[in-house]
Phi, psi and omega in degrees: 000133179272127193265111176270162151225151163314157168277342158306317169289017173238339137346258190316299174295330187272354168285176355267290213274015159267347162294307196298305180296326183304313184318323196265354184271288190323330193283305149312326175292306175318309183313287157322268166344314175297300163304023173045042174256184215223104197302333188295335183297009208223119186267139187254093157266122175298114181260119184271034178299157172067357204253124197283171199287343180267354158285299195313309211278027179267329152311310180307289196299358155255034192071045164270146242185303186258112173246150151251150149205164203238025152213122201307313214262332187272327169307313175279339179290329162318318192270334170275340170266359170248152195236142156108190214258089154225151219213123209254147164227175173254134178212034177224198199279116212232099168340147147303314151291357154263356183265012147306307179264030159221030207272337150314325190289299232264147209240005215159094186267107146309333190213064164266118198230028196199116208331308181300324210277347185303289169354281211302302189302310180338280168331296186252009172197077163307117173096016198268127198301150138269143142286110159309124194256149180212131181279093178302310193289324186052069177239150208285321185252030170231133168260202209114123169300170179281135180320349174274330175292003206249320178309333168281304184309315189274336155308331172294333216257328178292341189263001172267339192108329160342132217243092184254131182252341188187186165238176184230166185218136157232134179277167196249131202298184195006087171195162175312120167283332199284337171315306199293336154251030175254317154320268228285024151273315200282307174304332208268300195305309138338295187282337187055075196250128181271315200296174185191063189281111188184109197110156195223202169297221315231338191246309202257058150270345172286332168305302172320276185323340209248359167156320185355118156279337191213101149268142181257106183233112200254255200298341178282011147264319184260323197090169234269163197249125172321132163341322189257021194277152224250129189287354174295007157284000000 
C-alpha cells in the first residue's frame, strides 16, 4: 500500500534526520578528540537498508555523502533514484550473480570475504577498491574470512587486480566490541592495510577509539529498523 505524506510531513521527517546525523557527526568528533585522533579521518556511511528514497535523499540534502547498502537489488534502486554527488559501498554477503548488476553504482566493496567471490569482481569492476571483510568473533552464520586466513586473501584478491584498501568487521553481538577491533586494528597494521570499517549505531564510538576509519550507521540516523534488518550496520 502506498503510504502519501503532506509536504509538512516530509518536512518534518527530513529536519529529524538532519538533527539524528548532525548528532551522529558530534559523536564521532567527541569520540576522535578522546582518542587524540583527527576527526576528518573517519568516514560516516549512512546505511539505508529498508529506508525509502526520500530519506536517503533527506540525508544527501543534509551532506551526507556515503551510503551503504547489503542487497544488490535495493542499491540499485537506491542509486538510481537520488540525484547528486554520492557515493554507494556494499557493504553485506555479496552473490556472486549479483555484482554485474550493481557494479556500476558501487564505490566501494566492502565485504569481500571469501576466494571464489575475487574472480567475478575482477571481471565486472577491474580495478575495484575493496575491503576484506575477517569474522574476528569466528562466528559460523556471520561471513567473513578468519584472521589467519586473511593475508591469502588480500593476495588473492590484489593478484586480480583488486584495489584492496583495508579490512571490515562486525563484532559479535551483546559482548564487549573493543578486543574486537582492536585485533582487526592490529591485522590491518600487519598488512599495512590503512582502511578500518568497524562500528555500527550502538557500537562506533568505541570503534572510533579503537582506530575506525569508516563507521557504519544505519538506524541512529534512519530510526530503529525491522527485527530482521542485517546487523552490518
Amino acid at each position: 500500500m502506498t503510504q502519501d505524506f503532506s509536504n509538512e510531513d516530509v518536512n518534518e521527517r527530513s529536519n529529524d534526520i538532519g538533527v539524528r546525523l548532525h548528532n551522529v557527526h558530534e559523536r564521532i568528533r567527541a569520540a576522535a578528540t578522546r582518542a587524540e585522533r583527527d576527526p576528518a579521518g573517519i568516514t560516516l556511511v549512512a546505511v539505508s537498508k529498508t529506508v525509502d528514497a526520500e530519506r536517503i535523499a533527506a540525508a544527501a540534502r543534509a551532506g551526507q555523502r556515503v551510503f551503504g547498502e547489503n542487497r544488490a537489488q535495493e542499491l540499485a534502486a537506491h542509486a538510481d533514484a537520488i540525484d547528486g554527488d554520492v557515493e554507494w559501498h556494499f557493504i553485506g554477503r555479496l552473490q556472486r550473480n549479483k555484482v554485474r548488476s550493481i557494479a556500476r553504482n558501487v564505490a566501494l566493496w566492502q565485504s569481500v570475504d571469501r576466494d571464489e567471490l575475487v574472480p567475478e569482481l575482477a571481471h565486472r569492476a577491474p580495478g575495484a577498491r575493496v575491503l576484506v571483510q575477517v569474522n574476528v568473533g569466528d562466528e559460523p552464520q556471520k561471513g567473513g574470512c578468519t584472521p589467519a586466513a586473511t593475508a591469502q586473501l588480500v593476495d588473492t584478491a590484489r593478484t586480480a587486480g583488486l584495489r584492496v584498501e583495508g579490512l571490515m568487521t562486525v563484532p559479535p553481538a551483546a559482548t564487549d566490541p573493543r578486543p574486537f577491533f582492536a585485533q582487526l586494528r592490529d591485522l590491518g597494521g600487519q598488512l599495512g592495510l590503512p582502511e578500518l570499517s568497524m562500528g555500527m549505531s550502538s557500537d562506533f564510538e568505541a570503534a572510533v577509539a579503537e582506530g575506525a576509519t569508516i563507521v557504519r550507521v544505519g538506524s541512529a540516523i534512519f530510526g530503529p529498523r525491522p527485527a530482521a534488518a542485517d546487523t552490518r550496520r
